[in-house]
C-alpha positions as CSV (number, residue, x, y, z in Angstrom):
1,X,119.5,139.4,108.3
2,X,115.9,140.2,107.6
3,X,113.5,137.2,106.7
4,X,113.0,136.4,103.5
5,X,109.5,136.4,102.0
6,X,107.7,133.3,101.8
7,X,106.0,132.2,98.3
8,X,102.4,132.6,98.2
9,X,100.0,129.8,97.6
10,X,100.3,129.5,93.9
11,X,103.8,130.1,93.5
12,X,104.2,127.3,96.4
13,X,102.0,125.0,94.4
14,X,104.1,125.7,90.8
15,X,107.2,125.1,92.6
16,X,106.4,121.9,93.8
17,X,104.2,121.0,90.8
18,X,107.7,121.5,88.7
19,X,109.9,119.7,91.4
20,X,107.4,116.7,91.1
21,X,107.9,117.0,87.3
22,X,111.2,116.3,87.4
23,X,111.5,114.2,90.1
24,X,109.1,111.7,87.6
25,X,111.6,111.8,84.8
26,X,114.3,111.1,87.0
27,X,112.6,108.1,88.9
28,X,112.1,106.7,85.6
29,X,115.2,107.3,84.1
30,X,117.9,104.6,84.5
31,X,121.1,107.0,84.8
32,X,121.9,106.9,88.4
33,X,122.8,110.4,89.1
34,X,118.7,111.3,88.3
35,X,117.2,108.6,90.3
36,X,119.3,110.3,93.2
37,X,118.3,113.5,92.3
38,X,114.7,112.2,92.1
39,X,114.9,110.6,95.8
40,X,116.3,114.0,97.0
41,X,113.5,115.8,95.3
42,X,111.4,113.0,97.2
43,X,112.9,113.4,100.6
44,X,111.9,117.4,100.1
45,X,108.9,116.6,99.6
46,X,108.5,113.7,102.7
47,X,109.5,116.7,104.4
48,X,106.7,118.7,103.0
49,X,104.1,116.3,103.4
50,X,104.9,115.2,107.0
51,X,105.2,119.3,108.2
52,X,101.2,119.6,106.1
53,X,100.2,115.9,108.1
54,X,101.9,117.7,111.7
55,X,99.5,120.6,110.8
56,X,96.5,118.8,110.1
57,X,96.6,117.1,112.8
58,X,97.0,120.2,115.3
59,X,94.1,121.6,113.2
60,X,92.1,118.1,114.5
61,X,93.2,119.2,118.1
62,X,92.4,122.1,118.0
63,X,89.0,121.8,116.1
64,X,88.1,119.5,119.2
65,X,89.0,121.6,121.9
66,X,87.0,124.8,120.3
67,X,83.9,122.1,119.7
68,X,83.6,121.2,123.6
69,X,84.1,125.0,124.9
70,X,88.0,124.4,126.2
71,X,90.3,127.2,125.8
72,X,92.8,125.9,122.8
73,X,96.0,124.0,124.2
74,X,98.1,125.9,121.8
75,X,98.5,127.9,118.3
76,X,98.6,126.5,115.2
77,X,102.0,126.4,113.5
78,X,102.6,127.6,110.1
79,X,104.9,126.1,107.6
80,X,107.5,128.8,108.4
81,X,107.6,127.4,111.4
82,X,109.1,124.0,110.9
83,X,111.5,124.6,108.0
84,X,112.9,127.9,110.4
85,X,113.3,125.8,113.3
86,X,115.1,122.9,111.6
87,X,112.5,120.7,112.8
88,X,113.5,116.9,111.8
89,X,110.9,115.4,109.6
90,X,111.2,111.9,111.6
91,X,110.9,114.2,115.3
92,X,107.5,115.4,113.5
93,X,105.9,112.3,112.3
94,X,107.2,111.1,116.0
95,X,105.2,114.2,117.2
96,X,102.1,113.0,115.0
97,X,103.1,109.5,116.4
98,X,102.5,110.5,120.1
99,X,99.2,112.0,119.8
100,X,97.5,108.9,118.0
101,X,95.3,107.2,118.5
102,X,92.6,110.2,118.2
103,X,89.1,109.6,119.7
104,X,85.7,110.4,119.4
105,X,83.3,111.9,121.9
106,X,80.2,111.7,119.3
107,X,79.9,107.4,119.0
108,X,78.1,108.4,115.9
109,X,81.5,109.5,114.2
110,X,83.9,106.8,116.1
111,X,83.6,104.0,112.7
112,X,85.1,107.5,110.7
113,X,87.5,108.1,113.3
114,X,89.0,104.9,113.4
115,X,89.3,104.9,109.6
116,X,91.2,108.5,110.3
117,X,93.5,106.1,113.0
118,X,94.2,103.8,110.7
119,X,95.2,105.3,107.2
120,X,97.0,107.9,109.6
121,X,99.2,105.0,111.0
122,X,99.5,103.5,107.4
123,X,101.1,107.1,106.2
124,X,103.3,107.2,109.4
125,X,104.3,103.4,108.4
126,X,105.0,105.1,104.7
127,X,106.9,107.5,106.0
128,X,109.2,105.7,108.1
129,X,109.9,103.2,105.6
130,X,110.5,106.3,103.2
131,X,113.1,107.6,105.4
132,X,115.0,104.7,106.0
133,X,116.0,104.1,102.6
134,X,116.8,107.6,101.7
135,X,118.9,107.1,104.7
136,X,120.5,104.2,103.4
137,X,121.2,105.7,100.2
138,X,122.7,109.4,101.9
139,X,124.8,107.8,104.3
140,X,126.4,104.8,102.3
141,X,127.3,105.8,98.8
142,X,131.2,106.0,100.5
143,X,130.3,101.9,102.0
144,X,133.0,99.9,100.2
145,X,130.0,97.2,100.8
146,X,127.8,99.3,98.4
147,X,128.2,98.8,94.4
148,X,126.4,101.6,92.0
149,X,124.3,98.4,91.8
150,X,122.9,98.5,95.1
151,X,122.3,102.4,95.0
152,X,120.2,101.7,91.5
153,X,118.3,98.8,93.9
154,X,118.3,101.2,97.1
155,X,117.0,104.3,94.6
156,X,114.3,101.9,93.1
157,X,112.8,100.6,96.8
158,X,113.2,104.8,97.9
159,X,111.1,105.7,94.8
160,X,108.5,102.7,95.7
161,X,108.4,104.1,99.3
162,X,107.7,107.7,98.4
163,X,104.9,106.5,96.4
164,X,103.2,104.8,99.3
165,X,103.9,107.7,101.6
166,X,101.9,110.3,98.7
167,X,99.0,107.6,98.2
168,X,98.7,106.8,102.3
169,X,99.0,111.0,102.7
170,X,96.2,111.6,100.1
171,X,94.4,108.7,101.6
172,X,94.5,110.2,105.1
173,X,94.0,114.0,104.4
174,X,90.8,113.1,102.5
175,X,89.7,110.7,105.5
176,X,90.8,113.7,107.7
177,X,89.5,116.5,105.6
178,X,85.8,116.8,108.1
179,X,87.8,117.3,111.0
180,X,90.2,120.2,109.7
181,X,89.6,124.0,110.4
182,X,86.0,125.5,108.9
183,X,85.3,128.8,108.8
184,X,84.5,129.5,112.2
185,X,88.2,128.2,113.7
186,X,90.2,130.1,110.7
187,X,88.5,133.2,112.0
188,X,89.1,131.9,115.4
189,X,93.0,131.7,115.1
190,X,93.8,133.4,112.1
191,X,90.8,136.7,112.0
192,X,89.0,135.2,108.8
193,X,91.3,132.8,106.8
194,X,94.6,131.0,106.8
């Protein structure tokens, strides 16, 4: 079975532009079948977010191997790559997990780089916290020990995690953003652009 075509850049961006959309109304609304939708349409996007944070952060890698004349370690994963290979969202923030804390060999930059460090750790923190609850809600709608109640309760603390993981993601993408692929490693590893 031949591969399907990915979406390009701007139909990617009005996809998940009207996912977010409705993912709003539902958070907001009180009927309990579109809060869950809303969390599912959040998980999505955890899953989104954290495969964008695993590729930044291979981009910081790589950025730093290229800037002191090593031969990269590896190539840079596309999008594709996760969502082909079934990768597990909590595997790649594990993954990001791992190669933390990143360091500095200009002492000039090491102040920024901690900052990078830290609002990396408070998105992974985010994350996590995300994950759990939409755990919690997946696997225990069937829990005799679980009233539509505590699904509404579950569904509101979900929705307040999701919203920490987009603020700490935004947070450290724009802490982040010097130390991602410039023009001369795009050309490097992808001929002239991404």
């Amino acid at each position: 079975m031949a591969k399907k075509k990915a979406l390009s850049t701007d139909e990617q961006i009005a996809k998940l532009t009207h996912l977010t959309a409705i993912a709003e109304a539902g958070a907001s609304d009180p009927d309990l079948i579109k809060r869950l939708g809303a969390v599912m349409i959040y998980a999505g996007q955890v899953d989104f977010i954290g495969i964008q944070a695993a590729r930044l952060v291979e981009q910081i890698i790589l950025k730093a191997a290229l800037a002191e004349g090593k031969q990269p370690p590896f190539q840079p994963s596309d999008d594709t790559y996760f969502y082909d290979n079934q990768v597990s969202t909590r595997l790649i923030l594990k993954g990001i997990e791992k190669l933390l804390p990143f360091r500095s060999v200009d002492p000039q930059e090491e102040e920024a780089v901690t900052r990078v460090n830290e609002l990396a750790s408070k998105f992974l923190a985010a994350a996590y916290d995300f994950l759990n609850y939409r755990n919690a809600i997946v696997h225990h709608i069937g829990s005799p020990r679980k009233t539509l109640d505590d699904m509404n309760g579950l569904c509101d603390k979900a929705i307040a995690a999701f919203r920490r993981v987009w603020n700490s993601q935004r947070e450290f993408f724009e802490a982040a953003g010097p130390y991602r692929f410039g023009t001369r490693e795009l050309e490097y590893f992808y001929g002239g652009g991404e």
